[in-house]
DRENPABA-600479 format. One record per atom (N, C-alpha, C): residue number from 1; residue in three letters; chain; x, y, z. Coordinates in pm, whole numbers. Each point is the difference from the previous one (the first is absolute). Layout:
BEGIN
NODE    nr   rest   kette       c1       c2       c3
NODE   NUM    ALA       A        X        Y        Z
...
//
This chain:
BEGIN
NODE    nr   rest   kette       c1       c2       c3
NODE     1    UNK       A     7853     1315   -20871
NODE     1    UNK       A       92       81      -75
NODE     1    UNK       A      -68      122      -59
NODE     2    UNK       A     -149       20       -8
NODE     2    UNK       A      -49       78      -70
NODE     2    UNK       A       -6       -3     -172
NODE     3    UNK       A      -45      128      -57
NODE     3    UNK       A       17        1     -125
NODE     3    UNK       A      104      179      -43
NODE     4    UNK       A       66       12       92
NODE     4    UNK       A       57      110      -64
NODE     4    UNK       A      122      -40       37
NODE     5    UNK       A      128       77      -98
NODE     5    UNK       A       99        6      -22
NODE     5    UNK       A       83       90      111
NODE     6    UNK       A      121       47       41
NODE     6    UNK       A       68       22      111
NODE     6    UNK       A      111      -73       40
NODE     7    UNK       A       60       43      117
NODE     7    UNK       A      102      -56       39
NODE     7    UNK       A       -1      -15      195
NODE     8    UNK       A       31      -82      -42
NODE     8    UNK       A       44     -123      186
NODE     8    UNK       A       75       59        3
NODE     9    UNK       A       65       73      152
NODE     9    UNK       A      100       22       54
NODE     9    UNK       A       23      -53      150
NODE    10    UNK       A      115      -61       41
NODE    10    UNK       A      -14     -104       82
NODE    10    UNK       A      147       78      113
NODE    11    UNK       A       18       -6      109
NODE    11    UNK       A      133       31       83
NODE    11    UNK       A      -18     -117      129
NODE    12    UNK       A      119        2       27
NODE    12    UNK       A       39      -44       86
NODE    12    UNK       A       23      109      169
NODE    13    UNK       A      -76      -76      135
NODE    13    UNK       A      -21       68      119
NODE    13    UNK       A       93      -40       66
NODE    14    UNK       A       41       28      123
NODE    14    UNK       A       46       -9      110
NODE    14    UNK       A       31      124       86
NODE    15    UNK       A       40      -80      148
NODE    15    UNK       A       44       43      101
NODE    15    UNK       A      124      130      -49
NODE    16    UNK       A       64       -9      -78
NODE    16    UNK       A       94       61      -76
NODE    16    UNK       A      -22      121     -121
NODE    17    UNK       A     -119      -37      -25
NODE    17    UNK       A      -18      100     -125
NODE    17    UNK       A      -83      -92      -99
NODE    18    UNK       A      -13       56     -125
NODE    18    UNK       A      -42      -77      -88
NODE    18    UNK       A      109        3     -142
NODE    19    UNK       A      -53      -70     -131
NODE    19    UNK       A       79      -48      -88
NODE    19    UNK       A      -17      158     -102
NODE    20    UNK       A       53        4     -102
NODE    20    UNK       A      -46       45     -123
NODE    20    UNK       A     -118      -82      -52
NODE    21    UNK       A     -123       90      -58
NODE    21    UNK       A     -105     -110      -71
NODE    21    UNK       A       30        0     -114
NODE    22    UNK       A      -58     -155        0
NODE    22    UNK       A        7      -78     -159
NODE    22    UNK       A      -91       66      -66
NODE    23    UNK       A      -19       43     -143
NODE    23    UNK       A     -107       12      -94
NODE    23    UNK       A      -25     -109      -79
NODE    24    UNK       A     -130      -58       -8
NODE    24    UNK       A      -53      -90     -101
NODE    24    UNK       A     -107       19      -76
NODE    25    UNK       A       47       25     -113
NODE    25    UNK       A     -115       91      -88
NODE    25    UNK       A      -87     -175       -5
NODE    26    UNK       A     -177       80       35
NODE    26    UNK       A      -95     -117      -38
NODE    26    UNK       A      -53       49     -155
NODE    27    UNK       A      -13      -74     -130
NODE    27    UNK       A     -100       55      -64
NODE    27    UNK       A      -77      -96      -40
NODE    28    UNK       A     -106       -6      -26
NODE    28    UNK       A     -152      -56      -36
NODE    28    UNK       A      -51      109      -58
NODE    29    UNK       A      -26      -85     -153
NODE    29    UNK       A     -115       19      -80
NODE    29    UNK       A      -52      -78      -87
NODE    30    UNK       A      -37       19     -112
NODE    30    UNK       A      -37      -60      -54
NODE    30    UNK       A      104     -107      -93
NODE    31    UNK       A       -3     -144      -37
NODE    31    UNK       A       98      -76      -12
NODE    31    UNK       A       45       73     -159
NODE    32    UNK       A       75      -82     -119
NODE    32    UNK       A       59       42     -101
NODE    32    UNK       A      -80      -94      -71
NODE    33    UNK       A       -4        0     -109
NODE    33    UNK       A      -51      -64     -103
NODE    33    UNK       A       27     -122      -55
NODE    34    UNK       A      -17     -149       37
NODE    34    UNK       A       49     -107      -72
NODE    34    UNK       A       98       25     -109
NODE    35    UNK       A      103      -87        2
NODE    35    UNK       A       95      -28     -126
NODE    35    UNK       A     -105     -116      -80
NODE    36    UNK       A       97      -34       -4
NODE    36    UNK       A      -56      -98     -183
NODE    36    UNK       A      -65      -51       88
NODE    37    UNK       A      -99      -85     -104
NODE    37    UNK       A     -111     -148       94
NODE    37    UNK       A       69     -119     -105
NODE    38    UNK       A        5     -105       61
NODE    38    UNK       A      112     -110      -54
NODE    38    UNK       A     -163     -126      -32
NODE    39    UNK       A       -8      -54     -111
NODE    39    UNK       A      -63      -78      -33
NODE    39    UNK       A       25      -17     -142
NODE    40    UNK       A      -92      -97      -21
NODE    40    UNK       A      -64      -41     -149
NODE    40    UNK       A      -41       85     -116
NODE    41    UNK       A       62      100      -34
NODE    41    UNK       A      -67       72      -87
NODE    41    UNK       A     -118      -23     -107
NODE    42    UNK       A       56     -130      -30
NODE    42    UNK       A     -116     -106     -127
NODE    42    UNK       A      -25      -89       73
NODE    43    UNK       A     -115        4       86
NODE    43    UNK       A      -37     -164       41
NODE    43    UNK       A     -136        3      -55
NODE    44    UNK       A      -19     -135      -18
NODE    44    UNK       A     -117      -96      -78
NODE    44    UNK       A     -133       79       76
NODE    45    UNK       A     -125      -25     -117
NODE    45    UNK       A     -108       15      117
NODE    45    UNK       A      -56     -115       30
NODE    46    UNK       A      -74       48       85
NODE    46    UNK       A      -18     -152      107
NODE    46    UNK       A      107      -70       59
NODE    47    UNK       A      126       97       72
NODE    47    UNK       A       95      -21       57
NODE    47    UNK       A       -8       59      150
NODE    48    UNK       A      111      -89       41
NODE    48    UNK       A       22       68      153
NODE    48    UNK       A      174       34      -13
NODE    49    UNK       A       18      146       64
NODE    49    UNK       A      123       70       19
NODE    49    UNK       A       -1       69       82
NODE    50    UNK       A      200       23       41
NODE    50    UNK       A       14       65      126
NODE    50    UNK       A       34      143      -35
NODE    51    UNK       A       -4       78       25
NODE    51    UNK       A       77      142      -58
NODE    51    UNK       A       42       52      194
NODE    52    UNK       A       87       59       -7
NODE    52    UNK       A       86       82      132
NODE    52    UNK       A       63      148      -17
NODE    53    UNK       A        4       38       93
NODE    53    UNK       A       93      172      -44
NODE    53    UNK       A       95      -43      130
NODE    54    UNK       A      146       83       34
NODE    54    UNK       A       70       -7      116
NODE    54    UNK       A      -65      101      122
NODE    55    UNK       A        3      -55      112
NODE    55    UNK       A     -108      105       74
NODE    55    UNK       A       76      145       30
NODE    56    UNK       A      -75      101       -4
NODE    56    UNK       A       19      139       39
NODE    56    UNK       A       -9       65      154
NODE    57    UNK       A      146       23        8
NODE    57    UNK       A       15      109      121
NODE    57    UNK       A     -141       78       35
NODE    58    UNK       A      -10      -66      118
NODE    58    UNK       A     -119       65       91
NODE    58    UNK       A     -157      -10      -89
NODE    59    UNK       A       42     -123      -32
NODE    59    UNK       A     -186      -43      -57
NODE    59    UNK       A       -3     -113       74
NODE    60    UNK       A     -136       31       62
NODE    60    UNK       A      -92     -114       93
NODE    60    UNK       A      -56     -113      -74
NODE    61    UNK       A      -61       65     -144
NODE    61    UNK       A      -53     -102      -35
NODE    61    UNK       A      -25       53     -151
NODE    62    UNK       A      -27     -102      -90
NODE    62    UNK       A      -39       46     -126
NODE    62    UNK       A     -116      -57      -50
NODE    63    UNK       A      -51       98     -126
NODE    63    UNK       A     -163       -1      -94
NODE    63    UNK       A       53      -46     -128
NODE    64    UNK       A      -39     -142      -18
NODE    64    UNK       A        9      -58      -94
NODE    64    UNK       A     -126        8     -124
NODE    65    UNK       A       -2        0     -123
NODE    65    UNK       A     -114       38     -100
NODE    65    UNK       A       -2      -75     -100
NODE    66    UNK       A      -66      -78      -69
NODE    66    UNK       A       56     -132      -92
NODE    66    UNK       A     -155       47      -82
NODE    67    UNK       A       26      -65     -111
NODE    67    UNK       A     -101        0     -146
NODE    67    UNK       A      -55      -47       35
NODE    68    UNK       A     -176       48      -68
NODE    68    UNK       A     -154        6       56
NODE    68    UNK       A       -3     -163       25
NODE    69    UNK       A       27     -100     -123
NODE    69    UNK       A      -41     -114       62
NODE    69    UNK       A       67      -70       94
NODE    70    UNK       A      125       14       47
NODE    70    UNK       A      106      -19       90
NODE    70    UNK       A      -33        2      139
NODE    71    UNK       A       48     -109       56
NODE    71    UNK       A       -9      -14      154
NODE    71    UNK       A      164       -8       50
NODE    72    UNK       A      -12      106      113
NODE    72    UNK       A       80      -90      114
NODE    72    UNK       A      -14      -63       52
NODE    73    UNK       A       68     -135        5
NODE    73    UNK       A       11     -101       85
NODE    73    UNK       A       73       46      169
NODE    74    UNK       A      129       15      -24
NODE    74    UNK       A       16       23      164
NODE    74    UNK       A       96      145      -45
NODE    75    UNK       A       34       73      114
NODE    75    UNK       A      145       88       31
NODE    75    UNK       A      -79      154      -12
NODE    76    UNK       A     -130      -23      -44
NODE    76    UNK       A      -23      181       43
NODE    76    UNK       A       58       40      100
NODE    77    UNK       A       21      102        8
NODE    77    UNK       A       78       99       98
NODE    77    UNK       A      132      -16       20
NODE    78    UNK       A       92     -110      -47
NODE    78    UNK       A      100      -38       16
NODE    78    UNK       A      119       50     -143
NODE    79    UNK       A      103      -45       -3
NODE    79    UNK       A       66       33     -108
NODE    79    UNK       A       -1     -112     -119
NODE    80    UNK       A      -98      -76        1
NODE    80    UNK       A       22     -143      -93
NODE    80    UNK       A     -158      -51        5
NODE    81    UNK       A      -56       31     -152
NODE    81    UNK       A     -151     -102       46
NODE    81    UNK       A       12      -90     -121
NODE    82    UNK       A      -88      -83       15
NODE    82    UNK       A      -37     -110     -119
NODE    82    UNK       A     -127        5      -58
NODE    83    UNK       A      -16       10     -104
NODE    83    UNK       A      -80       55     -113
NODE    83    UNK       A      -70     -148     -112
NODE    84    UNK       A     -126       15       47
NODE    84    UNK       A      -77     -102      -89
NODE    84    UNK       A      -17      126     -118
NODE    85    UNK       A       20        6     -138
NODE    85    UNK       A      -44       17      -93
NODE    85    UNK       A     -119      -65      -45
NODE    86    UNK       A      -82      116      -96
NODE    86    UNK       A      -88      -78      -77
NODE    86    UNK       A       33       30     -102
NODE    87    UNK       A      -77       89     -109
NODE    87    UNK       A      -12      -19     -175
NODE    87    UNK       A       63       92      -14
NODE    88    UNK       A      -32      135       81
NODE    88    UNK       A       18      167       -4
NODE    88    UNK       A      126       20       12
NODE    89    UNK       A      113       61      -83
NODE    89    UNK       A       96       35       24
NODE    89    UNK       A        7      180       42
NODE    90    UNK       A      118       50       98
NODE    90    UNK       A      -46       74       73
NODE    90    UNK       A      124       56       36
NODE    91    UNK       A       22       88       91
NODE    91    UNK       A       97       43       70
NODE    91    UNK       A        1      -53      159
NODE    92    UNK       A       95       -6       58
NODE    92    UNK       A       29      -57      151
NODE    92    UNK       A       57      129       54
NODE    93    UNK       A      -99      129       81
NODE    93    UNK       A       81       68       75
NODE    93    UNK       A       78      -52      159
NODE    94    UNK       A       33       99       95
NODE    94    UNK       A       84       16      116
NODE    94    UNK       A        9       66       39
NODE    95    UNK       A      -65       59      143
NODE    95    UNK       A       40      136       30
NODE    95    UNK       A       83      -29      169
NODE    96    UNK       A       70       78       59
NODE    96    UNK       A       51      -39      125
NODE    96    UNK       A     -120      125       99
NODE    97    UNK       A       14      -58      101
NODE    97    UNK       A      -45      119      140
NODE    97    UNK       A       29       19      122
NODE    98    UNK       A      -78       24      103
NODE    98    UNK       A       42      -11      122
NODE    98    UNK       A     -101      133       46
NODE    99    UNK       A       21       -9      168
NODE    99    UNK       A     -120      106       31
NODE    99    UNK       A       -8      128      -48
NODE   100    UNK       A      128       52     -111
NODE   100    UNK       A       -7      115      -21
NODE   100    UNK       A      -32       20     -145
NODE   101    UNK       A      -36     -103      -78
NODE   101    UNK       A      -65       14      -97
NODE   101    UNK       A       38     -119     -109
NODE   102    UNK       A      -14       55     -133
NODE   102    UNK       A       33      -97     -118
NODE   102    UNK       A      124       15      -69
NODE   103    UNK       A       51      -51      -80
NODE   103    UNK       A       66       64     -118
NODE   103    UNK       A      -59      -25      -71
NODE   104    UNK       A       87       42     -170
NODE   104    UNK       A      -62      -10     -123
NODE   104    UNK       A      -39     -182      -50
NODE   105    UNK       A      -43       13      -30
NODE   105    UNK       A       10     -182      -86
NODE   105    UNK       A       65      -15      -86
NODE   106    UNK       A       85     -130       -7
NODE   106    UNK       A       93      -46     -109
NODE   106    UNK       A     -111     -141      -53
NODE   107    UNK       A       73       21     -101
NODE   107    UNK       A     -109      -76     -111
NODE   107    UNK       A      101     -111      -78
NODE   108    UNK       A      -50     -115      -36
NODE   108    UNK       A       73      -35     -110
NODE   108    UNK       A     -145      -32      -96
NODE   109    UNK       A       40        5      -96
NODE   109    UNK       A      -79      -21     -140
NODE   109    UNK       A        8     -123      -49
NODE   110    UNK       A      -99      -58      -22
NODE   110    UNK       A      -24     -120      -60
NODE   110    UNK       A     -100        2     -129
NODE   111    UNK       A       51       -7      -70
NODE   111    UNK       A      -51       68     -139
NODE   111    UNK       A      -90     -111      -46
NODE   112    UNK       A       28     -138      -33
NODE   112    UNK       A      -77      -91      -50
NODE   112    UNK       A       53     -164      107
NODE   113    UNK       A     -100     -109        7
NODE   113    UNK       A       65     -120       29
NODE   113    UNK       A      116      -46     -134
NODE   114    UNK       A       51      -75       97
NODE   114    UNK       A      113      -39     -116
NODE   114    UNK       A      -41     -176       -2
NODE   115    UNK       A      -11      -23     -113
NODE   115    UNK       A      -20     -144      -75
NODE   115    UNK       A      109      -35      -68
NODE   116    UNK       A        9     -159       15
NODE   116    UNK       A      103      -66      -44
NODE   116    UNK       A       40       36     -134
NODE   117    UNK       A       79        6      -48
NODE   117    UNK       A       -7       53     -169
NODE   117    UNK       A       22      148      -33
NODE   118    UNK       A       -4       50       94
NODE   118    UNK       A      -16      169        0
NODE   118    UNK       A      168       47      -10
NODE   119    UNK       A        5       50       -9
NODE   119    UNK       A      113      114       -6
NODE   119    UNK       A       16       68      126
NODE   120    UNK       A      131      -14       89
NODE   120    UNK       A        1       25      141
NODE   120    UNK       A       83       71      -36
NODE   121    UNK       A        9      135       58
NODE   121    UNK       A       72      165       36
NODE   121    UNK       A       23      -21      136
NODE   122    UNK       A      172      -14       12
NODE   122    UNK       A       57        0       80
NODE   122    UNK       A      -16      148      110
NODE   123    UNK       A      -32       26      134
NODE   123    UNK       A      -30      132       37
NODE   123    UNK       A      107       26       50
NODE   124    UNK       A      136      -66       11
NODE   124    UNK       A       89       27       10
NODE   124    UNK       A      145       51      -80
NODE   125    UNK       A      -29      -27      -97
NODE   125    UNK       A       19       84     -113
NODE   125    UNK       A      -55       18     -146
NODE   126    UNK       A     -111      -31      -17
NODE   126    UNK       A     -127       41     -131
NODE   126    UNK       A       84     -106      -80
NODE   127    UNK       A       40     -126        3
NODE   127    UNK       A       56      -51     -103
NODE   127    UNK       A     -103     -116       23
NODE   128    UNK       A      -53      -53     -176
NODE   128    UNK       A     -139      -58      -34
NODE   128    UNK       A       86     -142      -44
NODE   129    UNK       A     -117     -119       84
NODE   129    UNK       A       63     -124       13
NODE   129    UNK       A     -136     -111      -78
NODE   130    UNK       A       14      -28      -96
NODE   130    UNK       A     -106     -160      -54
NODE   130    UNK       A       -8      -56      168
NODE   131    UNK       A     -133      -47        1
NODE   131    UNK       A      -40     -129      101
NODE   131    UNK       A      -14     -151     -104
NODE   132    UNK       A      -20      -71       74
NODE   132    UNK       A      -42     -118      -53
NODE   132    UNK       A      -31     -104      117
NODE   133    UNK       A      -98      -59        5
NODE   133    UNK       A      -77      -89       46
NODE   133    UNK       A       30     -165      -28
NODE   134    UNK       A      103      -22      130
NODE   134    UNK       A       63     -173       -7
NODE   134    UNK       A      -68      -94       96
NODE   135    UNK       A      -75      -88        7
NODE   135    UNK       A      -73      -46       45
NODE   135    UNK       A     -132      104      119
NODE   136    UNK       A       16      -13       59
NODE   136    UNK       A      -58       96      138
NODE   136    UNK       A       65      115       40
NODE   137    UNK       A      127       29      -66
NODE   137    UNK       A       98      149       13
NODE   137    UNK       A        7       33      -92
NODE   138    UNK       A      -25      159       48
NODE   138    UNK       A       37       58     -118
NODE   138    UNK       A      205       70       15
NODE   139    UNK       A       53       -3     -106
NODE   139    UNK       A      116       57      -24
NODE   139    UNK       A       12      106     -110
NODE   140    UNK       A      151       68        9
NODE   140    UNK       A       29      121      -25
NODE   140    UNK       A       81     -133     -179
NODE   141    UNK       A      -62       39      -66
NODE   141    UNK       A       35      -67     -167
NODE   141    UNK       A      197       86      -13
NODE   142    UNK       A       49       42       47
NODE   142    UNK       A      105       66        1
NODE   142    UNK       A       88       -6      111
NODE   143    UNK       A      135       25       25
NODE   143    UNK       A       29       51      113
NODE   143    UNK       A       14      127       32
NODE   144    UNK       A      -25       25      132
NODE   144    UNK       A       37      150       44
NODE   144    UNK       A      106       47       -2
NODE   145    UNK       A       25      120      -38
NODE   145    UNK       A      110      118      -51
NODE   145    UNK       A        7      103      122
NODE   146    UNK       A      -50       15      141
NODE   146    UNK       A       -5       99       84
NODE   146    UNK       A      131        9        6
NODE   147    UNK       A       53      166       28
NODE   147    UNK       A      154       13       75
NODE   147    UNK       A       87       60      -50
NODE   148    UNK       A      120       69       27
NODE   148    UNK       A      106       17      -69
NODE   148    UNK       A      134      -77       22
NODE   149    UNK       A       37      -20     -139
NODE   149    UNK       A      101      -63      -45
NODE   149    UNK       A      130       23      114
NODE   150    UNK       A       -6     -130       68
NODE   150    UNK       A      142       -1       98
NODE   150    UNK       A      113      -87      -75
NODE   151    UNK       A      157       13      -18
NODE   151    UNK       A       98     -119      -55
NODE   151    UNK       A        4      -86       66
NODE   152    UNK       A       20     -147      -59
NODE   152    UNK       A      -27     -115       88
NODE   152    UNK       A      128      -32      107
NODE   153    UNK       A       86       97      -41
NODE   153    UNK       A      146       15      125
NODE   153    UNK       A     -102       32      168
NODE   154    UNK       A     -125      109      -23
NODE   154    UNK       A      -29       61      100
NODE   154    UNK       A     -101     -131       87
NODE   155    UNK       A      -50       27       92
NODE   155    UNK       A     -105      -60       90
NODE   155    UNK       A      -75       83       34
NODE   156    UNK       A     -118      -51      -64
NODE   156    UNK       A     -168       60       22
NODE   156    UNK       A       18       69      188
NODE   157    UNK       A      -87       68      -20
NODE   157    UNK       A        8       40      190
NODE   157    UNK       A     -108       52      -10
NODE   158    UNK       A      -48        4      158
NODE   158    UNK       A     -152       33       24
NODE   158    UNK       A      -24      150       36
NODE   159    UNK       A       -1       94      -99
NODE   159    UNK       A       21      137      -30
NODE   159    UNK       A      -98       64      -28
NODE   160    UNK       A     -138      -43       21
NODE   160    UNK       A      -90       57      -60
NODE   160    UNK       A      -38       21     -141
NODE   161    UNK       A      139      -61     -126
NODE   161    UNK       A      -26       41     -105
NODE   161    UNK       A      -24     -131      -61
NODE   162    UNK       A      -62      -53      -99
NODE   162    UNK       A        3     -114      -71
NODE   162    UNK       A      125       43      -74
NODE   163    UNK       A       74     -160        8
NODE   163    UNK       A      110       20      -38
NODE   163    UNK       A        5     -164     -142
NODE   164    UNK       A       72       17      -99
NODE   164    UNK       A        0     -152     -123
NODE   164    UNK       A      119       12      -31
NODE   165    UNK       A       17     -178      -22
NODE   165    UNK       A      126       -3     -100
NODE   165    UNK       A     -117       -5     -126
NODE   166    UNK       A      132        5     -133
NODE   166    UNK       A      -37      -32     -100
NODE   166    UNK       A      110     -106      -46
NODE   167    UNK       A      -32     -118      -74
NODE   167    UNK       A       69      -85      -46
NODE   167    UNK       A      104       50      -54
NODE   168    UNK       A      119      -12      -24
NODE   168    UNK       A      131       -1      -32
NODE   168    UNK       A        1      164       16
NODE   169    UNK       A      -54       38      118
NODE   169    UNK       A       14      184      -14
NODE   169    UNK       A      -63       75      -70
NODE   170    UNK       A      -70      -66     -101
NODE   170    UNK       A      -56       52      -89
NODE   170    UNK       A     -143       56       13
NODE   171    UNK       A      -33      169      -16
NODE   171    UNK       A     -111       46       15
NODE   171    UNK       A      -90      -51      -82
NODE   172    UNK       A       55      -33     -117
NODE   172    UNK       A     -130      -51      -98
NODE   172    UNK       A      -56     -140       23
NODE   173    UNK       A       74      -76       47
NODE   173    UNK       A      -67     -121       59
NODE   173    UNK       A      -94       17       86
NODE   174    UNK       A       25       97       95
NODE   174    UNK       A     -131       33      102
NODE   174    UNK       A     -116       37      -96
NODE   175    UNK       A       15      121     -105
NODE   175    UNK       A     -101       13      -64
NODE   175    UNK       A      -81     -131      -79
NODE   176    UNK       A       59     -101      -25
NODE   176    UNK       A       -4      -66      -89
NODE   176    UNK       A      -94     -131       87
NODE   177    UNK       A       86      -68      139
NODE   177    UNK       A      -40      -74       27
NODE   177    UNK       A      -12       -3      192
NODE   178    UNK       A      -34      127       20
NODE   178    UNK       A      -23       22      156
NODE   178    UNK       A      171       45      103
NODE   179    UNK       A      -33       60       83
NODE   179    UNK       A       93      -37       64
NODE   179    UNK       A       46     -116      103
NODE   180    UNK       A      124       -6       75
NODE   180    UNK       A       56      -94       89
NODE   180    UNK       A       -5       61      134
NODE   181    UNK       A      -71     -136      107
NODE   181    UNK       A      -21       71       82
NODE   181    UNK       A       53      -88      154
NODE   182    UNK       A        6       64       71
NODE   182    UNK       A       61      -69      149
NODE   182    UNK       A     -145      -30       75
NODE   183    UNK       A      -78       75       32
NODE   183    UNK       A     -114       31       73
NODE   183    UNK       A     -106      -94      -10
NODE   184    UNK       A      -71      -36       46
NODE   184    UNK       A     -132      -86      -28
NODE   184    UNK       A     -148      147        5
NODE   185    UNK       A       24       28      -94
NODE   185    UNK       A     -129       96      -49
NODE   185    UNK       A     -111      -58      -93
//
């Protein structure tokens, strides 16, 4: 296929004449830049985790980059690796490529390990949750509040948006004591 951009044009022969040609624009270059990378934002140290991005139009392969004491276990070059942590908390870049070069790197930030007891910041919407530590699990000391307020006449649907009831309709109950939910999140 090469590495430059252009267009295929293709006709049809015969005994008779030929067709009108088709145009098919080719382009190749360099891929686009990872969307989000999907993982653990707070995982333990001395843990193992998966983190993934969705793969990118016309990337061959991707450069994965994990914190100094951090190993990959498997999926370099792929869209999904698994990550031995050690002590060092760090950032996890991503970049996409292919023979015509790189893109930029997407990053997620991992600011500190998260320990049982800690205070977990939801990255899905910055809303701060107590942990607590029940035998060998740890749990969220609260329930979760993600979403906007749907009436319980309606049915949740898979819309891309987090969607809650609140007990008797009521917004302040959500504030008060989580929202209601259909989903297994």
């Amino acid at each position: 296929m090469g590495t430059q951009s252009g267009n295929v044009s293709v006709c049809a022969e015969s005994g008779c004449g030929n067709s009108a040609y088709i145009v098919l624009p080719k382009t190749i270059g360099i891929p686009a830049q990872p969307d989000t990378i999907f993982g653990n934002y707070y995982p333990e140290c001395n843990s193992t985790n998966t983190y993934s991005i969705d793969a990118v139009n016309g990337a061959t392969s991707y450069d994965w980059e994990v914190p100094v004491d951090a190993t990959i276990v498997s999926g370099q070059g792929t869209t999904s690796i698994v990550v031995n942590f050690g002590v060092t908390p760090g950032n996890i870049y991503v970049l996409s490529q292919n023979t015509c070069g790189s893109s930029s790197y997407t990053y997620l930030i991992i600011v500190e390990f998260f320990t049982c007891g800690d205070q977990y910041t939801d990255p899905q919407d910055n809303l701060v949750y107590n942990t607590v530590s029940i035998g060998s699990q740890c749990w969220f000391a609260e329930n979760i509040n993600i979403g906007t307020h749907i009436e319980r006449n309606q049915e949740m649907t898979d819309n891309n948006i987090y969607e809650k009831y609140c007990y008797d309709d009521d917004p302040a109950y959500c504030e008060t004591y989580g929202g209601l939910y259909q989903w297994d999140k």
